[in-house]
N, C-alpha and C positions, 0 to 999 in steps of 0.2 A: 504494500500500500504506500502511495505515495500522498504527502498534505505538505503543502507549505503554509505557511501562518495560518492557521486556522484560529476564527474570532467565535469567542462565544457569546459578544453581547447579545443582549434581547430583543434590540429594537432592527425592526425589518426596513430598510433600505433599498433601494436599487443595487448597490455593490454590494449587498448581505445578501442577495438571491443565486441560488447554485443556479447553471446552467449546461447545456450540454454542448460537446464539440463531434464533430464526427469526423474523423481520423483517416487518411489511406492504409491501407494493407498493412499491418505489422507496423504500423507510427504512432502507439500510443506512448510510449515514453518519452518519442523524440520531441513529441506535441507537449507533452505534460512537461518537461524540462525547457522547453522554449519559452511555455506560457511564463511558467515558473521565474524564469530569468527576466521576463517584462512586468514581473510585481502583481501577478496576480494569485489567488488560490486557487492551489491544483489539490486535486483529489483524483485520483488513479487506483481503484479497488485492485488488488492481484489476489490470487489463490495460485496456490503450489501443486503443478500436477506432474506427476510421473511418467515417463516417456522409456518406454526401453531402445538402445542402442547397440544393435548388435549384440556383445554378450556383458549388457551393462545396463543399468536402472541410472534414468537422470532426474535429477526433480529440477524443473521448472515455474519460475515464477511467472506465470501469465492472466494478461487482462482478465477480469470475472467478468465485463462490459465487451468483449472486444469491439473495436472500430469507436470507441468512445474514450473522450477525456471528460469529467467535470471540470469546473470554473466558477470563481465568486470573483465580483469585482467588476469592475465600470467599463460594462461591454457596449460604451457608447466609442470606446477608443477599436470598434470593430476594425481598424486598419490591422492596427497591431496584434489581432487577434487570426487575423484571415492570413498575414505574410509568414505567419511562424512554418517554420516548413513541414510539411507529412498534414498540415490543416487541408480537409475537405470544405468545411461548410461550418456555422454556427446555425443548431438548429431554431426556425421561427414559427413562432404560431401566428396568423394575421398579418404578419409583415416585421412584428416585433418579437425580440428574442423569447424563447420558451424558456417559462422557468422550472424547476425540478423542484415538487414539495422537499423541503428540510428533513421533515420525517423520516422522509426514504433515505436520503442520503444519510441519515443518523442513523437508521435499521444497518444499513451497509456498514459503516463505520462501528459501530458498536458490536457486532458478529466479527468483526475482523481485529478488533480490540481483547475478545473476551478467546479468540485462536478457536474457535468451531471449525469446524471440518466443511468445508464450503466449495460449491461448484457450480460453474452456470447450469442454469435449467431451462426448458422450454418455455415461454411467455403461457402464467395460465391466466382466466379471467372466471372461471368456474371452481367448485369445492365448499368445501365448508372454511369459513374465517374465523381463524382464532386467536387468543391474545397469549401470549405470553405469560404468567401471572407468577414465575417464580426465577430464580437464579441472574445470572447477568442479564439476559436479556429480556426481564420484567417490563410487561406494558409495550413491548414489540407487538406488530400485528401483520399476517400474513395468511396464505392458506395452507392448509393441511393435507400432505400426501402420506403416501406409503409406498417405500422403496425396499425391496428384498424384507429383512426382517425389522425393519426400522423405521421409524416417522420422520418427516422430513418435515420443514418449515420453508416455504418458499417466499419469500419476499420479491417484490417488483418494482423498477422505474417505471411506471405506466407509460410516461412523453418517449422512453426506448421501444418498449413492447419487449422488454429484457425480463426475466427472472434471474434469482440466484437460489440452490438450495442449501438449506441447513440442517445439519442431522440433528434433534432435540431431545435425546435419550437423557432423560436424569432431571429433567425439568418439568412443569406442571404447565399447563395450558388449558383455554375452556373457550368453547362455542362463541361465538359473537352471530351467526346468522345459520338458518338453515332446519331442517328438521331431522339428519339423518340419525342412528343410531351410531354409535361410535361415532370417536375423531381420526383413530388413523385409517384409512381408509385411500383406494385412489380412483381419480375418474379419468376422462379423456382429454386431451384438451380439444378446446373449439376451435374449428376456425379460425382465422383472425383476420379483422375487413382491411381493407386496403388504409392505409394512414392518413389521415388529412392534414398534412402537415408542409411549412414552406419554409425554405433553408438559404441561407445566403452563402453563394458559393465564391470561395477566394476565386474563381476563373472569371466572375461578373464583376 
């Protein structure tokens, strides 16, 4: 994980709002150290995945987001945002920059904080929703799968259409919506409609 100055005042801002970047191929760092070096806060979620090589095991630190950097900080200076090199696009809703609820990015950060076992996961929009209600990540909220013999906690960027999962073995959780019996449990994901969404590209 990567953060550079991260602010915890309270009060919401134009420059206190996360935002998203989209990256070319394999340019999330380079994007996230560029930003970085033009004063802004970077946020870069990594999980650690295992790779065999020939007759060898590598662990790799790779993006949970790929093709994604976050950003807080005065993305009116979109020049300096758009020239950093390996930048695609700063994502926009209506014409103005898309902002990323806190929430989320705190869900992220605090999972990555407390070292869970973490991996990207399909975008779901279906399940049952539940809260968190004990251990480090008290008052988190997400939905509830079931992987192999274990509960998973999926959290979501919604403005991505990203998930990431969490294994939740040792922690208590409870319902927030839904009628099913049991929580761990898994379903399909749906569909997902096309995105309405408008980006300002360094190429314009």
């Amino acid at each position: 994980m990567l953060v550079r100055n991260p602010t915890n005042s309270p009060d919401v801002s134009p420059v206190a709002v996360w935002h998203a970047v989209y990256t070319r191929h394999q340019h999330e760092k380079t994007v996230a150290n560029g930003l970085a070096s033009k004063q802004f806060d970077v946020f870069l979620p990594l999980y650690t995945s295992a790779r065999r090589w020939k007759d060898r095991t590598v662990h790799l630190p790779l993006p949970l987001f790929p093709g994604y950097v976050f950003l807080r900080g005065d993305v009116d200076r979109r020049l300096d945002i758009l020239t950093v090199p390996g930048v695609h696009c700063l994502l926009c809703w209506g014409g103005k920059p898309a902002a990323v609820p806190e929430g989320e990015i705190e869900a992220v950060r605090r999972v990555l904080e407390a070292r869970f076992q973490v991996e990207p996961y399909p975008y779901l929009r279906c399940g049952d929703k539940v809260r968190v209600t004990s251990g480090a990540l008290i008052g988190i909220e997400g939905i509830v799968i079931r992987k192999k013999n274990s509960c998973r906690l999926v959290l979501s960027v919604e403005l991505l259409e990203k998930s990431i999962a969490v294994e939740v073995g040792g922690i208590t959780i409870e319902r927030l919506s839904g009628d099913r019996d049991g929580l761990c449990a898994s379903w399909p994901t749906p569909a997902l409609s096309p995105v309405r969404m408008q980006s300002v590209s360094a190429r314009s």
